[in-house]
N, C-alpha and C positions, 0 to 999 in steps of 0.2 A: 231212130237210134242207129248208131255208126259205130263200126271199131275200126283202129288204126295201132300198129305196130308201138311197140315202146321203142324208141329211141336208145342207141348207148349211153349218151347223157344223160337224159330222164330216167335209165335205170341203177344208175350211179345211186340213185337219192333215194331207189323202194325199199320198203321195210326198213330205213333208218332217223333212230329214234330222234335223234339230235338234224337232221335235216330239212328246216322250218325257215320261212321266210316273213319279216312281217314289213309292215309300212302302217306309219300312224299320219292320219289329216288331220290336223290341227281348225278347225272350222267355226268362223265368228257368224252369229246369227241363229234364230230358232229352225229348229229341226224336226221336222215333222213326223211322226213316227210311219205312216203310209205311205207319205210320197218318199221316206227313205227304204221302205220296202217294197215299193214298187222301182224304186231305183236300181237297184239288187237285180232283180227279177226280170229287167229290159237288160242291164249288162248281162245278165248270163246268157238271156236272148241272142245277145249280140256276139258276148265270147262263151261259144258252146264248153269250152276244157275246164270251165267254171265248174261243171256239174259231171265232170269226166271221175271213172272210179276205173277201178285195175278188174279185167276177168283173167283167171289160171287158166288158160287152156294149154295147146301143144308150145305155145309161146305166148311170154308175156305180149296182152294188147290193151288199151286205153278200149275202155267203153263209156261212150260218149252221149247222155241219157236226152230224149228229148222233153222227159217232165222229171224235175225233182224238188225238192226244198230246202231252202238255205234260213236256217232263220238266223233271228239278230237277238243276242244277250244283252241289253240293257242294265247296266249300271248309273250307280250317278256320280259324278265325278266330282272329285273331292280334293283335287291336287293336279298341280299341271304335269307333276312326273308319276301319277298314275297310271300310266298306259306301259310304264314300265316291268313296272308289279305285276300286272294283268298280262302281258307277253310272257312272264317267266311263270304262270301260273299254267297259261293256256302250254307252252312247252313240255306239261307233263301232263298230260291229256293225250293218249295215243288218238292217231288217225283210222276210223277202220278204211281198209284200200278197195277192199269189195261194194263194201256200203257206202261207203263216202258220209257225208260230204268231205274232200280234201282239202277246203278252206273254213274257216269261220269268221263270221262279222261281228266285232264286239264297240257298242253305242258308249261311250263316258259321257252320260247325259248331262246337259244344262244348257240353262235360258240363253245365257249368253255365248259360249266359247265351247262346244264340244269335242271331242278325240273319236272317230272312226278307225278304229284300229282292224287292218285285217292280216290273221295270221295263215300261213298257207304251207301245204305241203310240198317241197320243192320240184317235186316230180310237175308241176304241174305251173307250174310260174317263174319267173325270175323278177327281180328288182323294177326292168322295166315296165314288166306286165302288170305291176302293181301299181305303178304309177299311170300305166293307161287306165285300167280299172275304176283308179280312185277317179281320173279327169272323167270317165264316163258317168260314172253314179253322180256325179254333181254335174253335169250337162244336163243327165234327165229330171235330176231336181233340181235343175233350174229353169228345165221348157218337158211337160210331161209328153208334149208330141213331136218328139225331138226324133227325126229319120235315121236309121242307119242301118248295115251292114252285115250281114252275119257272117261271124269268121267262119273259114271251113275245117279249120283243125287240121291241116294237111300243108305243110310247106317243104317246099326244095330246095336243093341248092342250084343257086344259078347257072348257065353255061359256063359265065368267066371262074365260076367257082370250082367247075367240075374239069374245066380245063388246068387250073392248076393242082389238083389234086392227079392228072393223069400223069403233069408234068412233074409230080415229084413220087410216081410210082416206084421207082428206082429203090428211091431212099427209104421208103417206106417197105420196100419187100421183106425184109430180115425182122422187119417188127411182123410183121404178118405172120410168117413164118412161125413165129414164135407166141403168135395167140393161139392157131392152128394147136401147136404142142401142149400150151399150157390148156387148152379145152377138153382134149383129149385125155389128158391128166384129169383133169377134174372130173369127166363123164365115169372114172376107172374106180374115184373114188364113192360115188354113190351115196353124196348124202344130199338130202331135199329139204328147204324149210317152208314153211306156212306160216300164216297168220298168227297161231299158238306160239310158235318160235318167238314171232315179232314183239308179240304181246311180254313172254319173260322175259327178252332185254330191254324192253322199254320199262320194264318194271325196274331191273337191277341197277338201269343204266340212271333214275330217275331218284333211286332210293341213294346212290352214293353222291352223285353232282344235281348242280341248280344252274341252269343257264342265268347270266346278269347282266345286264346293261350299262354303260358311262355314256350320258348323251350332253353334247358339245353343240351349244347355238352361237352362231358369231351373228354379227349386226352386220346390213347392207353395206356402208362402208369398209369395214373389215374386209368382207367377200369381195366385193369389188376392187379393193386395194391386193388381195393377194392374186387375183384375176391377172392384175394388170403388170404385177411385176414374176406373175410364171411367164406370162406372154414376153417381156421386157427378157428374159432370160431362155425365151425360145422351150420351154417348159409347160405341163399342164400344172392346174393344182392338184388333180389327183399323183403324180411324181411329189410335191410339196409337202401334202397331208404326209404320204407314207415317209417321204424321209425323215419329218418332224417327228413320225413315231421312231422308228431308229435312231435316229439321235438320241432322243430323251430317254430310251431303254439303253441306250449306251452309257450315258451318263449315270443314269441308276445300279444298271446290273455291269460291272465292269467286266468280269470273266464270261458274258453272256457267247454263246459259241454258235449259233445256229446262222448262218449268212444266206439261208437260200429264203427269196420274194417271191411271192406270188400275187399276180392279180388277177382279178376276175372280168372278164371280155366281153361285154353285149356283140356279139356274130351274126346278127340281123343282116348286118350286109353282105353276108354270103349267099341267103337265101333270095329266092325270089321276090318281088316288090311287097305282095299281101302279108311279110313276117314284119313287116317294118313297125306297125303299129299292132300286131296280134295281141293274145296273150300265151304265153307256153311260156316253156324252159329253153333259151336263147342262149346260153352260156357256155364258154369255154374260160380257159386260164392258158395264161404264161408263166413259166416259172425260170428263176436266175439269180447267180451268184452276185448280191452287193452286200459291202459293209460300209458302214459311215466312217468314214477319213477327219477325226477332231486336227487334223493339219490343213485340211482346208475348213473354208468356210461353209455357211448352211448352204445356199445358190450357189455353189457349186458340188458339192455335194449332188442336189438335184439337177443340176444337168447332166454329170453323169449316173445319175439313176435314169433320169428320161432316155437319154441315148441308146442305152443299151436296153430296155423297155420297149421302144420303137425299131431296133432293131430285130428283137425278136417279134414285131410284128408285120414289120414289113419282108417278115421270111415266110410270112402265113403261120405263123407256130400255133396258133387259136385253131386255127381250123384242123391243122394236123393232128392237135391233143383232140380234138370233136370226134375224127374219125378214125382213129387208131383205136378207138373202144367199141365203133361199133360192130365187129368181128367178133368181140367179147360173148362167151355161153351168158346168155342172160342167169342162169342158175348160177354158174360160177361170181358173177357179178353182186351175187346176192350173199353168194357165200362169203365174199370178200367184208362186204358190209358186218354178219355175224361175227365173222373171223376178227375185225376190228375190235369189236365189243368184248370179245373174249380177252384181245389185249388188255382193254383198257381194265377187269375185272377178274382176272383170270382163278381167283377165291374166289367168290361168288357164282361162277359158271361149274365150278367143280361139280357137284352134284346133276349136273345135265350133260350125259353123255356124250348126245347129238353136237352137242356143240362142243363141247372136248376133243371130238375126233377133228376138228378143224386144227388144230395146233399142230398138228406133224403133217397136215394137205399142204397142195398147192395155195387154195385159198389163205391157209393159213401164214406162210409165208412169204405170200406177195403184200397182204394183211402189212406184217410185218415192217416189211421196205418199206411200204408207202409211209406206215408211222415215221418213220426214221429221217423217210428222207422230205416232210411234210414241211411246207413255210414256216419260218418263223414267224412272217408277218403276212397277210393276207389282205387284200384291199377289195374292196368292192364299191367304183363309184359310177352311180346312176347318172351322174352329171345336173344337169339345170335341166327343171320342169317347165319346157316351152309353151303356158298355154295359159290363159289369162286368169285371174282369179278371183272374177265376181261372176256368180251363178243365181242369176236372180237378186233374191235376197239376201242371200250366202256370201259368203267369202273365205276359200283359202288361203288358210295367213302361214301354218307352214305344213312341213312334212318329214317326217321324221322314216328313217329306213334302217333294219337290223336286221342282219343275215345270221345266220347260226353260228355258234361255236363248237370247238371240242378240244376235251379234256388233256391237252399236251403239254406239258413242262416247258419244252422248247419251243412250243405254236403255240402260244394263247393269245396273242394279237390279233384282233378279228377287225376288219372297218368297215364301216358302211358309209356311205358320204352322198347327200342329196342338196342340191338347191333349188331355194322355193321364194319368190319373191324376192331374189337377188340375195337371199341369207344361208349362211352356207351351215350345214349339221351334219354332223361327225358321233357316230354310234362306235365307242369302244365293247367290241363282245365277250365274253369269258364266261367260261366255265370253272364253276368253284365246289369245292368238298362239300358237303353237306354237315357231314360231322366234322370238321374244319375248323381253325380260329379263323378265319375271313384272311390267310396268309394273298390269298392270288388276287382278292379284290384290293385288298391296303397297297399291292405293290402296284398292282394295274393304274390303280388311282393316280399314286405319285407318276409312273409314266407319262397319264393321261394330263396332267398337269405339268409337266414338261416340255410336252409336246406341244400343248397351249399356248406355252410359254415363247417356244419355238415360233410358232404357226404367227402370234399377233409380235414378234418382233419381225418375221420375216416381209410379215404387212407394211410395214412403215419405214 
């Protein structure tokens, strides 16, 4: 058993209800029920943060167990968009953080074609890490004496890494400065949450919205044809995907106002070689002002979304948003999280004091900003799964990836984007009322259908 410091990224994500990551394998061939739980059980061997749970002491740390148990929920699967229903189920199922476990394995059984879905707590994964995950449990069910690795749950950042972070200490001192202040602020205001805390806004938060899904499969061709003409135009597809959605919400919502993008950064390469295939929480974002221009065309449109996308990455912006939080009070950090919640519910929180007083803190009003000044669109693409897809008997045929949503008017645009087998799939995310006429899902639709529309003309 090991403990290791929480991270400011990793603590972004604790105690928060809506911060879940999942990935579904799409898997032809029978599936054994032991050698898929023995599967489980050599991956966690192999990546110990599988079985890592949170201890409260003088600071938050990861404790990192050497025996625990992950079991598998088994259904039978009855539909190929089942796994969808099942992600927004498992979404309201708090995590406990002490006890863990902070992933679950859920089986859509059958003879032929099953769905491995696993959903995770973000503290403790990111997109990629799910994609290594899944390629390990089907290596070992596909060779049970299959050698490997154990991660150490401990990665740094590189020399070249840490040199430009020295190099851009200048620019960074005024921020510093001013976490310094706002920590102090927060230590003045004296409020602490627990697990009890966690538990009533995962209740409130759960009783008003429903996390949903829109999943997008294109065919090998398609993918390949939009491959070949982001490259033709000096572009990725992830710039492609996102402008297709901005176009098509432009087209639907004309007075829509929110211009600020954001996407989500696998930062593996900062670190030392051993993060490159780990599992953990990897991630950073860029964020920047683009609107889609209907005077020019779609490809050009995305080249200057790419442009200016690579230019805030060739400034290091990923890395500087990674470590500019890690200075952060992990309590204040936490508080921020509540203080969200209390936005998003601020009737429903009335009657709980503790988190009332967050509305006139610091917490509460950084809370605040961040809402404000939150992406309207948000992308998150994993890229192409480099790794073969016969295991044995087995076969991965796809993979489907959905990152979490939240509840914003002006951010409901969530995207996930994986390719598996040369075919590209495109998760729209949202969160919708509960008590609701389905107003965010009927509109999200028509976007998501535009954007399609967008996407296979920009193909051909």
């Amino acid at each position: 058993m090991k403990k290791r410091f929480v991270t400011g990224e990793e603590n972004i994500f604790f105690m928060s209800p809506e911060a879940n990551v999942s990935i579904v394998a799409r898997i032809r061939g029978k599936i054994e029920k032991d050698i898929l739980k023995l599967s489980i059980k050599k991956s966690a061997e192999k990546y110990p943060m599988i079985g890592a749970v949170i201890t409260l002491e003088e600071d938050l740390k990861f404790l990192i167990k050497d025996d625990f148990t992950l079991p598998i929920q088994i259904i039978n699967k009855t539909s190929d968009d089942q796994w969808m229903e099942i992600i927004k189920e498992e979404s309201k199922k708090p995590f406990n953080f002490e006890n863990g476990p902070l992933i679950r394995f859920i089986w859509l059984k059958d003879e032929d074609e099953s769905d491995i879905i696993i959903f995770c707590q973000h503290m403790i994964c990111d997109g990629k890490s799910l994609v290594n995950l899944i390629h390990s449990m089907l290596s070992f069910m596909g060779n049970n004496d299959l050698g490997y690795n154990i991660d150490n749950c401990e990665h740094y950042l590189s020399k070249d890494s840490q040199k430009l972070l020295r190099k851009n200490l200048s620019r960074n001192l005024l921020k510093r400065v001013m976490i310094r202040h706002i920590n102090k602020k927060w230590k003045k205001s004296n409020i602490n949450f627990n697990y009890d805390d966690f538990l009533i806004a995962h209740s409130i938060y759960n009783k008003k919205y429903s996390y949903t899904i829109i999943s997008n499969e294109f065919s090998e061709e398609d993918t390949k044809n939009l491959i070949l003409k982001s490259r033709l135009y000096g572009a990725t597809v992830n710039s492609a995907i996102a402008v297709a959605y901005l176009a098509a919400r432009k087209y639907i919502l004309i007075n829509y106002q929110n211009s600020i993008q954001g996407i989500g950064v696998n930062i593996r390469g900062f670190f030392d070689n051993s993060a490159k295939d780990a599992f953990g929480c990897f991630v950073s974002d860029i964020t920047f002002s683009f609107e889609y221009d209907e005077k020019k065309d779609f490809w050009e449109n995305v080249v200057i979304y790419h442009a200016i996308s690579r230019e805030k990455l060739r400034k290091n912006e990923d890395l500087t948003s990674y470590i500019a939080i890690e200075n952060m009070d992990k309590a204040l950090m936490n508080g921020l999280t509540f203080a969200r919640h209390v936005h998003y519910n601020p009737q429903e929180f009335k009657k709980h004091k503790k988190f009332m007083k967050l509305i006139n803190s610091i917490a509460g009003k950084i809370a605040k900003d961040g809402i404000d000044s939150y992406p309207g669109l948000l992308i998150t693409n994993i890229g192409s799964a480099v790794f073969q897809n016969h295991f044995g008997n087995l076969i991965l045929d796809k993979l489907f990836f959905a990152p979490s949503s939240i509840p914003l008017e002006n951010a409901g645009m969530i995207l996930g984007a994986v390719i598996m087998n040369s075919k590209l799939n495109i998760t729209l995310n949202m969160t919708e009322l509960n008590d609701g006429d389905g107003t965010v899902f009927k509109l999200m639709s028509k976007i998501n259908g535009k954007a399609v529309e967008y996407l296979n003309f920009a193909m051909h």
